[in-house]
C-alpha positions as a LaTeX table, in Angstrom:
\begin{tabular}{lrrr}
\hline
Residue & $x$ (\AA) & $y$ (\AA) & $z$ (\AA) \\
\hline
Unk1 & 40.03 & $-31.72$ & 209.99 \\
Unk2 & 40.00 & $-32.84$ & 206.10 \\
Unk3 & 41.97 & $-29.90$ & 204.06 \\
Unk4 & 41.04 & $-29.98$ & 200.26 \\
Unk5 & 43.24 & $-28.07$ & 197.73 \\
Unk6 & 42.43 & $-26.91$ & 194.70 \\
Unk7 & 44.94 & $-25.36$ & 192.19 \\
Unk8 & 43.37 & $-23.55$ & 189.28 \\
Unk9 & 45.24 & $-23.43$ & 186.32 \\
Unk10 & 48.11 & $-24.68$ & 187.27 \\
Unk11 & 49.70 & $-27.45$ & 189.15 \\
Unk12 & 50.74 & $-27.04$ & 193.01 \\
Unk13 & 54.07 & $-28.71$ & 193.94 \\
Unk14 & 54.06 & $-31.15$ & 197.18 \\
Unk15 & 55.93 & $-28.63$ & 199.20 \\
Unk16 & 53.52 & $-25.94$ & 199.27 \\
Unk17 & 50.74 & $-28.15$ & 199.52 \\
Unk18 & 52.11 & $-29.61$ & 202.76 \\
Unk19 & 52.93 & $-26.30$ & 203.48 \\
Unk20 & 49.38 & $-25.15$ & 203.42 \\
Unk21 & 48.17 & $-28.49$ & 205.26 \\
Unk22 & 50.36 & $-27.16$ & 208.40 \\
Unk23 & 49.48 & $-24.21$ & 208.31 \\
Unk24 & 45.58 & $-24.79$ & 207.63 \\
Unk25 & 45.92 & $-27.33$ & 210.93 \\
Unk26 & 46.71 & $-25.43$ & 212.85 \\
Unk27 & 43.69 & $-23.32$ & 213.48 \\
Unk28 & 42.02 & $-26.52$ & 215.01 \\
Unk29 & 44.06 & $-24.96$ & 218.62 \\
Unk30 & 41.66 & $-21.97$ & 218.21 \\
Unk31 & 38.89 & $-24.00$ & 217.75 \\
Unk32 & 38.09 & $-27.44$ & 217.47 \\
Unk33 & 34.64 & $-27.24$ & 215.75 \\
Unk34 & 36.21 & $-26.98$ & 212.67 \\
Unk35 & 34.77 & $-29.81$ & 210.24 \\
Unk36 & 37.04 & $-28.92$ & 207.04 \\
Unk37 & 38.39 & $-26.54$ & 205.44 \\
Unk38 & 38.75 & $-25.62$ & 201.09 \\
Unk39 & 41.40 & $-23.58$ & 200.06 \\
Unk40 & 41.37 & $-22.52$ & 196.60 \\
Unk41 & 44.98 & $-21.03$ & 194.69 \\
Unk42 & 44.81 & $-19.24$ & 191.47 \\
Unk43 & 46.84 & $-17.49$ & 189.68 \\
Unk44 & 45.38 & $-14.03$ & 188.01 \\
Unk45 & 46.61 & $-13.27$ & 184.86 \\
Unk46 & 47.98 & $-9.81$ & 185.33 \\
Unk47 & 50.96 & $-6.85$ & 184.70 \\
Unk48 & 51.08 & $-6.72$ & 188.81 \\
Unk49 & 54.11 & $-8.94$ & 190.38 \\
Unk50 & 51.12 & $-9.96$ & 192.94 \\
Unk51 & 48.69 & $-11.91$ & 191.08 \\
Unk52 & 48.65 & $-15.02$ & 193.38 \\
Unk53 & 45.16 & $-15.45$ & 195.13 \\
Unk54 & 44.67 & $-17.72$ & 198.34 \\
Unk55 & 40.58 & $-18.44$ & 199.20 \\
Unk56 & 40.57 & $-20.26$ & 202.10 \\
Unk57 & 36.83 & $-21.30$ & 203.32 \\
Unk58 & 36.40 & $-23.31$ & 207.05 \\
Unk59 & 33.06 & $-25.26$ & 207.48 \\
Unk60 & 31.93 & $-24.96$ & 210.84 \\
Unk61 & 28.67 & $-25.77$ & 212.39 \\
Unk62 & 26.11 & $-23.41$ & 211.58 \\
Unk63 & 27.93 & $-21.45$ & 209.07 \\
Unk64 & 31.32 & $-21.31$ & 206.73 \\
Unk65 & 34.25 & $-18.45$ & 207.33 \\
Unk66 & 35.92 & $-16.83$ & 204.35 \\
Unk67 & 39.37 & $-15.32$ & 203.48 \\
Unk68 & 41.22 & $-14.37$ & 200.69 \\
Unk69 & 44.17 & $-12.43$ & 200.12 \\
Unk70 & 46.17 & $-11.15$ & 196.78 \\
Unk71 & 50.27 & $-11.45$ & 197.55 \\
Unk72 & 53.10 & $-12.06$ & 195.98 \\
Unk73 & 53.36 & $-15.50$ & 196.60 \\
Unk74 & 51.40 & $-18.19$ & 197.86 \\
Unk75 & 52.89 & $-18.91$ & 201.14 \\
Unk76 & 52.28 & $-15.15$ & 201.42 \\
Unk77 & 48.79 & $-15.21$ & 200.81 \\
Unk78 & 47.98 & $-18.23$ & 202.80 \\
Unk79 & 49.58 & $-16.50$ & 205.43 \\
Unk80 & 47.62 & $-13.54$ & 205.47 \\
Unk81 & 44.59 & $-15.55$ & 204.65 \\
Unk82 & 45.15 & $-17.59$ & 208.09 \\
Unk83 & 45.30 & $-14.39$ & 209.80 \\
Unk84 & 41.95 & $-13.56$ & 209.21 \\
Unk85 & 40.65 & $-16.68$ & 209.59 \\
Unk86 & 41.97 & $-16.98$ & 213.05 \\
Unk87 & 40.28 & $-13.61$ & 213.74 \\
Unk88 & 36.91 & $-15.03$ & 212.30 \\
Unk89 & 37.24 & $-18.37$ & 214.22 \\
Unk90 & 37.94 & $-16.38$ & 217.85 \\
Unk91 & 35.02 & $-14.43$ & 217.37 \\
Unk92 & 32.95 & $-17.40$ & 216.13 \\
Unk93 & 34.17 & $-18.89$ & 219.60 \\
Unk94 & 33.60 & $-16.42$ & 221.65 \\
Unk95 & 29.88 & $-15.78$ & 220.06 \\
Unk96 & 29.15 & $-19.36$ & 220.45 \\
Unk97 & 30.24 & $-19.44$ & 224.16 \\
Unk98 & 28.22 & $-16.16$ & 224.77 \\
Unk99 & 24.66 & $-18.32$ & 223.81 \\
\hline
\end{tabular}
């Protein structure tokens, strides 16, 4: 699966990139249908300590899956991001197994 990151406004360093490129591979083990996946970090100018956004958007077959989470940090977000992904993805699976 191809992972494209996007940093807006700002500049990414290598370790959370390849921090994001784990953790992003990882959902292939739920499913393998996955064709790529976008994931999108900005950083919202705000008073709030959490102002570190995470889209993360998988392209599979017949439609795309969405997530994104406000945190702290961007490992954080990611994180949480992931989570529901993984959700979306098992239900995807299970949905396309059912037809």
């Amino acid at each position: 699966m191809k992972v494209q990151i996007q940093s807006v406004h700002f500049d990414a360093d290598k370790k959370l990139l390849e921090f994001i490129k784990e953790r992003v591979d990882k959902l292939n083990q739920y499913y393998d249908g996955i064709l790529r996946s976008d994931v999108v970090l900005k950083l919202e100018k705000s008073e709030d300590a959490s102002n570190k956004i995470a889209e993360i958007r998988l392209h599979i077959p017949g439609n795309d899956l969405f997530a994104k989470k406000q945190c702290k940090s961007f490992e954080e977000a990611v994180d949480m991001s992931l989570g529901a992904l993984k959700t979306q993805v098992k239900k995807h699976k299970e949905k396309v197994k059912g037809l």
